[in-house]
C-alpha positions as CSV (number, residue, x, y, z in Angstrom):
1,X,0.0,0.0,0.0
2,X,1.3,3.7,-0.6
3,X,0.0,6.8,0.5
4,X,-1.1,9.5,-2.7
5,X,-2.6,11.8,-0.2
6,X,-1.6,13.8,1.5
7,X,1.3,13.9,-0.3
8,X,4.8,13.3,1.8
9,X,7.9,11.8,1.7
10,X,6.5,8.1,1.7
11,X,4.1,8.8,-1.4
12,X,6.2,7.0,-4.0
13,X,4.9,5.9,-8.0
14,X,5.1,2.2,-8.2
15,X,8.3,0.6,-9.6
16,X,8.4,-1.6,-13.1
17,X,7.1,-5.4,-11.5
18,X,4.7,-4.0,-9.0
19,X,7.2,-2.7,-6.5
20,X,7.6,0.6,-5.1
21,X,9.0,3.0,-2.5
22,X,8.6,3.7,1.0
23,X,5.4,2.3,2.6
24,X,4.2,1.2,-1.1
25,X,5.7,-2.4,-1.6
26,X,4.6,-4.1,1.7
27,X,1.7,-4.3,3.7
28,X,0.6,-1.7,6.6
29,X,0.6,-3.2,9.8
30,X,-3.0,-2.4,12.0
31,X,-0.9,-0.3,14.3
32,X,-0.1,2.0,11.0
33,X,-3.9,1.3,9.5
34,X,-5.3,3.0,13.0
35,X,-3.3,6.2,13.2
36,X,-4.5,6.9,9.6
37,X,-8.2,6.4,10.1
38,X,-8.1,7.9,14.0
39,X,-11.1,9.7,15.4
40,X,-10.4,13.7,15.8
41,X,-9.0,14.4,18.9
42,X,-11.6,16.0,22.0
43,X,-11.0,19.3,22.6
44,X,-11.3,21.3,25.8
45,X,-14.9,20.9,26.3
46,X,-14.3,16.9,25.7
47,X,-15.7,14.4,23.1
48,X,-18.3,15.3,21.0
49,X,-19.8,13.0,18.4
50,X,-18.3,12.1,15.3
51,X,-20.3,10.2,12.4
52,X,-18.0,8.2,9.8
53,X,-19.2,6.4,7.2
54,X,-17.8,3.3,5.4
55,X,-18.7,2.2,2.0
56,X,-17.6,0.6,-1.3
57,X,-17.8,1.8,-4.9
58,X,-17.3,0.5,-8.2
59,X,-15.6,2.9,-11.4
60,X,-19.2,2.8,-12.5
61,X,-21.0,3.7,-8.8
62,X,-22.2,0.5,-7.7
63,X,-22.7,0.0,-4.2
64,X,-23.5,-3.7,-4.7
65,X,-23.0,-6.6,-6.4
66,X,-25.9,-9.3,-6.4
67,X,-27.0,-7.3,-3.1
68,X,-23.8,-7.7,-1.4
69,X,-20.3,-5.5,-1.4
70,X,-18.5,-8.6,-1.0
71,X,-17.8,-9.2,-4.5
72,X,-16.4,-5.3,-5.3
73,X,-14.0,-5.8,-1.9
74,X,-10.5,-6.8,-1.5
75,X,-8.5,-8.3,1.4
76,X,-7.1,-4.9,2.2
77,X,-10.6,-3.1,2.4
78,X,-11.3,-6.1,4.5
79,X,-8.6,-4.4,6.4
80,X,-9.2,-1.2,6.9
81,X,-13.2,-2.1,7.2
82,X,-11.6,-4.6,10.8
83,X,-10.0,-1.0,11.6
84,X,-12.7,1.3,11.1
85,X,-15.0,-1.4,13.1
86,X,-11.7,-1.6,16.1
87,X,-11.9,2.0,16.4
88,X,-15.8,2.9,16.7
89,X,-17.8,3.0,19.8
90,X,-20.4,2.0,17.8
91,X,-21.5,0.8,14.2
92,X,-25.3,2.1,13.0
93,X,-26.0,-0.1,10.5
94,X,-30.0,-0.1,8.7
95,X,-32.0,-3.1,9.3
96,X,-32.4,-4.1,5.5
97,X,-28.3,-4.4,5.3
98,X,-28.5,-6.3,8.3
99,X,-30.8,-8.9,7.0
100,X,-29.1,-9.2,3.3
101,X,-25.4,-9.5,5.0
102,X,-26.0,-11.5,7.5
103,X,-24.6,-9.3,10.1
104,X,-22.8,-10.8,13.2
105,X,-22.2,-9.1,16.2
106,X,-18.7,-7.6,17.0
107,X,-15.8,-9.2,18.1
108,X,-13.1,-8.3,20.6
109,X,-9.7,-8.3,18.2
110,X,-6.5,-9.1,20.2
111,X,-4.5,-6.7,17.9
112,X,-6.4,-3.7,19.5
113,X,-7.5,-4.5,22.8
114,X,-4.9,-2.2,24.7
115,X,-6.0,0.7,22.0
116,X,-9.6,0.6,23.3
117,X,-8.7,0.3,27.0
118,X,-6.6,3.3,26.7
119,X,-9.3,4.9,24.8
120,X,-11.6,4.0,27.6
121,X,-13.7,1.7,25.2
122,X,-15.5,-1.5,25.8
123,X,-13.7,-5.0,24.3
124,X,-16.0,-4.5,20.8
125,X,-18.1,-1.9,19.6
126,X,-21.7,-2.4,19.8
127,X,-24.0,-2.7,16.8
128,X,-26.9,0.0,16.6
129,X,-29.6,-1.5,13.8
130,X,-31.6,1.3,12.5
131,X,-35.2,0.1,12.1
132,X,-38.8,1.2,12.4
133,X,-40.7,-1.6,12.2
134,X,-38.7,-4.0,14.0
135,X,-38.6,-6.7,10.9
136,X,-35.9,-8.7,12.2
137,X,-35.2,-12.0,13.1
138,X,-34.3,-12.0,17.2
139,X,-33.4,-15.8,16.8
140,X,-29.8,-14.7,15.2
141,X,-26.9,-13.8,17.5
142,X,-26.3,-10.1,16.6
143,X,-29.3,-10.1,19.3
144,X,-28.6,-13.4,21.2
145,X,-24.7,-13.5,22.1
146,X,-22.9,-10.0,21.6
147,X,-20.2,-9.2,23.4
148,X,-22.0,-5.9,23.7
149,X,-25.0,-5.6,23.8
150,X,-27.0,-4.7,20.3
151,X,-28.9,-1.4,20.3
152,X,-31.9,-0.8,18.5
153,X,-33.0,2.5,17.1
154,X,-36.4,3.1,16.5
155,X,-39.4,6.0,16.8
156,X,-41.5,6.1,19.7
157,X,-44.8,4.5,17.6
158,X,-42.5,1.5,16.8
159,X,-45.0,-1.5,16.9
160,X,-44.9,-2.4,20.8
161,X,-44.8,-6.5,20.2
162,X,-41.5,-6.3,18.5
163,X,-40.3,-4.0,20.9
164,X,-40.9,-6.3,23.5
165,X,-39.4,-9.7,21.0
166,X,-36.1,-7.2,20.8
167,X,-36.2,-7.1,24.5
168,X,-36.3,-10.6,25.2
169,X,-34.1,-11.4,22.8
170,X,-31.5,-9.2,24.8
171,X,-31.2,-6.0,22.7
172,X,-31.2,-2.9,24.5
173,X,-34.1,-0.3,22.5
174,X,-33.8,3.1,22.3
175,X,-36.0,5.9,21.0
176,X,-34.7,8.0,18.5
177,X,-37.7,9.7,17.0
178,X,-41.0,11.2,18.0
179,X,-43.0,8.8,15.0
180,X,-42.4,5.3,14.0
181,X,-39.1,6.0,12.1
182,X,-35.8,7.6,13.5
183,X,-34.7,11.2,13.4
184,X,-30.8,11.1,11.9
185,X,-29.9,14.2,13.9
186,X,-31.4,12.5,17.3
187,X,-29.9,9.5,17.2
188,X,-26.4,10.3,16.9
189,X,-27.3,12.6,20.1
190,X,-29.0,9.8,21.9
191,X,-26.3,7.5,21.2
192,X,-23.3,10.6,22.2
193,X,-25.8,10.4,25.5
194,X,-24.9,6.8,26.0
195,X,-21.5,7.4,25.8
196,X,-20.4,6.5,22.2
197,X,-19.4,9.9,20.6
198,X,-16.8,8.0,17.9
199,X,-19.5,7.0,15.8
200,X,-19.3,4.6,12.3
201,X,-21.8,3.6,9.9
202,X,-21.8,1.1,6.8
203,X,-25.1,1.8,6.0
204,X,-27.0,0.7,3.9
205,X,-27.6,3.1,0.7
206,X,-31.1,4.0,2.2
207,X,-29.4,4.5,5.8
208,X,-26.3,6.6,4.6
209,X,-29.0,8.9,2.2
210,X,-30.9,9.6,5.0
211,X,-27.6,10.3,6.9
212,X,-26.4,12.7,4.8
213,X,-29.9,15.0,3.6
214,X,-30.0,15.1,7.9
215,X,-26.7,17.3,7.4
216,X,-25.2,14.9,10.5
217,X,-22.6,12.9,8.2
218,X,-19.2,14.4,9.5
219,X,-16.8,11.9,7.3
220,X,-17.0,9.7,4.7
221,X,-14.4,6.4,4.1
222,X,-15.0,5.4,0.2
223,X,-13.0,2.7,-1.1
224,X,-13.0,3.0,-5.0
225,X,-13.3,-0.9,-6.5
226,X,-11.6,-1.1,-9.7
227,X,-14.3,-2.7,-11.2
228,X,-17.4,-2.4,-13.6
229,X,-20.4,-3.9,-13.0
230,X,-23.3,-2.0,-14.8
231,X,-27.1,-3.2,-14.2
232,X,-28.8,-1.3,-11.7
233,X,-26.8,-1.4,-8.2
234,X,-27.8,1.0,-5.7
235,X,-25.0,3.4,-5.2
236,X,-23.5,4.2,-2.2
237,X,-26.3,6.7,-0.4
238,X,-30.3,6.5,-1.8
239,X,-33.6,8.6,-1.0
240,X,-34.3,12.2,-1.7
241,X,-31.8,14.3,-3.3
242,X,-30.6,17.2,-0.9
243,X,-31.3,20.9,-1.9
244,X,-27.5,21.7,-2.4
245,X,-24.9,19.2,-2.5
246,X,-23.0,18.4,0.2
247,X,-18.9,19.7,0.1
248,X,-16.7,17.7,1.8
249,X,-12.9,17.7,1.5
250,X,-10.3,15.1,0.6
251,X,-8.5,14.1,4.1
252,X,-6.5,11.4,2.4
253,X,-5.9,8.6,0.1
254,X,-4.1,5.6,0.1
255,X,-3.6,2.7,-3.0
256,X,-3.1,-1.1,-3.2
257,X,-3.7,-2.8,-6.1
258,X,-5.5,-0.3,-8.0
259,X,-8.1,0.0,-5.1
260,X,-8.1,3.4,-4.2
261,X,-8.8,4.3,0.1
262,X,-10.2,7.3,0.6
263,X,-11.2,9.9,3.5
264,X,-13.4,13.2,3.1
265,X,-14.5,15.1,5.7
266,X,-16.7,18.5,6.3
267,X,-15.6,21.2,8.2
268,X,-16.5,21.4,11.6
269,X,-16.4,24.3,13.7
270,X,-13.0,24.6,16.2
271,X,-13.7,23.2,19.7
């Protein structure tokens, strides 16, 4: 892997056969992955939330492949996705991505244990499911076994029966908007209320669009496949279009294989 942006004295062009300079011929350890994906520092008034998102894109904007991003992945974005999971407090994740993935809760990862006791962190992040109806199946151990327990985010009107299966199951429910669906903006403040301020998301599409019309997406991790798919994938964020697009800023970008790693981020005001 090499480093393109920003550029410094590592970012090296890849020599004939594949090799290339510093950092650009071997792979980065996790210790190296972290510090270039880490969380803004707090500032004097302490930790305030932080919402990242991590996605996966084909050349021609797919989000998916047969429904899943598996197939427009690599082993390194496996890599960095491990890392971005490592150093959340928690992962909001919509209830349809959830059910096509097959999504598992978290587990604790030997290779960054001492970073999240330093950081004051539980052994895993949790998994928050975004949902308003509660269509899940409570049987599967994201709900059953997690290390953490799995937070569900749903509006007040949410139908009370599967409230009370989510419950049982051992999922810990919490309101998030006045209706039956959730409120973007309030559920990254009821979750900074619980504690988790270092906040990731892999969406879905429909998750990540209503994300980022609510204005509350602070940072967005897009891995560029290099790979065409056509047909009619959903792209990366879905839903209404917003009024004015969104600027955000390239933070940095790294390269394996063709596979490009990139960070952009909006402005936020100084603490």
């Amino acid at each position: 892997m090499r480093r393109l942006f920003p550029v410094t004295d590592e970012t090296a062009a890849p020599a004939p056969g594949g090799a290339s300079g510093d950092g650009g011929g071997r792979e980065w350890s996790l210790d190296e992955l972290a510090a270039a994906y880490a969380y803004p520092e707090p500032g004097p008034g302490g930790p305030v939330p932080w919402l990242r998102a991590n996605m996966v894109s084909t050349l021609d904007g797919a989000a998916q492949h047969d429904g899943r991003s598996q197939p427009i992945s690599s082993a390194t974005d496996m890599r960095i996705f491990g890392t971005l999971r490592a150093l959340a407090d928690v992962v909001v994740v919509g209830a349809e991505t959830v059910r096509k993935e097959g999504y598992r809760p978290a587990r604790a990862r030997e290779d960054f244990a001492a970073m999240r006791q330093a950081a004051g962190q539980r052994p895993a992040p949790a998994i928050a499911v975004v949902t308003a109806g509660l269509d899940l199946d409570f049987s599967l151990p994201l709900f059953t076994s997690p290390l953490v327990p799995t937070l569900i985010l749903t509006g007040a009107a949410a139908p009370p029966d599967r409230v009370a299966a989510a419950e049982e199951a051992g999922a810990r429910v919490v309101t998030a908007g006045d209706g039956i669906g959730v409120d973007p903006a309030r559920a990254v403040r009821v979750l900074a209320d619980l504690g988790h301020t270092r906040l990731l998301t892999e969406g879905g599409p429909r998750l990540l669009g209503q994300l980022v019309a609510a204005g509350v997406l602070d940072e967005l991790c897009l891995t560029v496949s290099p790979m065409l798919t056509a047909g009619e994938a959903q792209r990366i964020a879905g839903g209404p279009a917003v009024t004015v697009p969104h600027r955000f800023g390239l933070v940095s970008m790294l390269e394996e294989d063709g596979f490009l790693f990139t960070r952009y981020g909006r402005t936020r005001p100084a603490y």
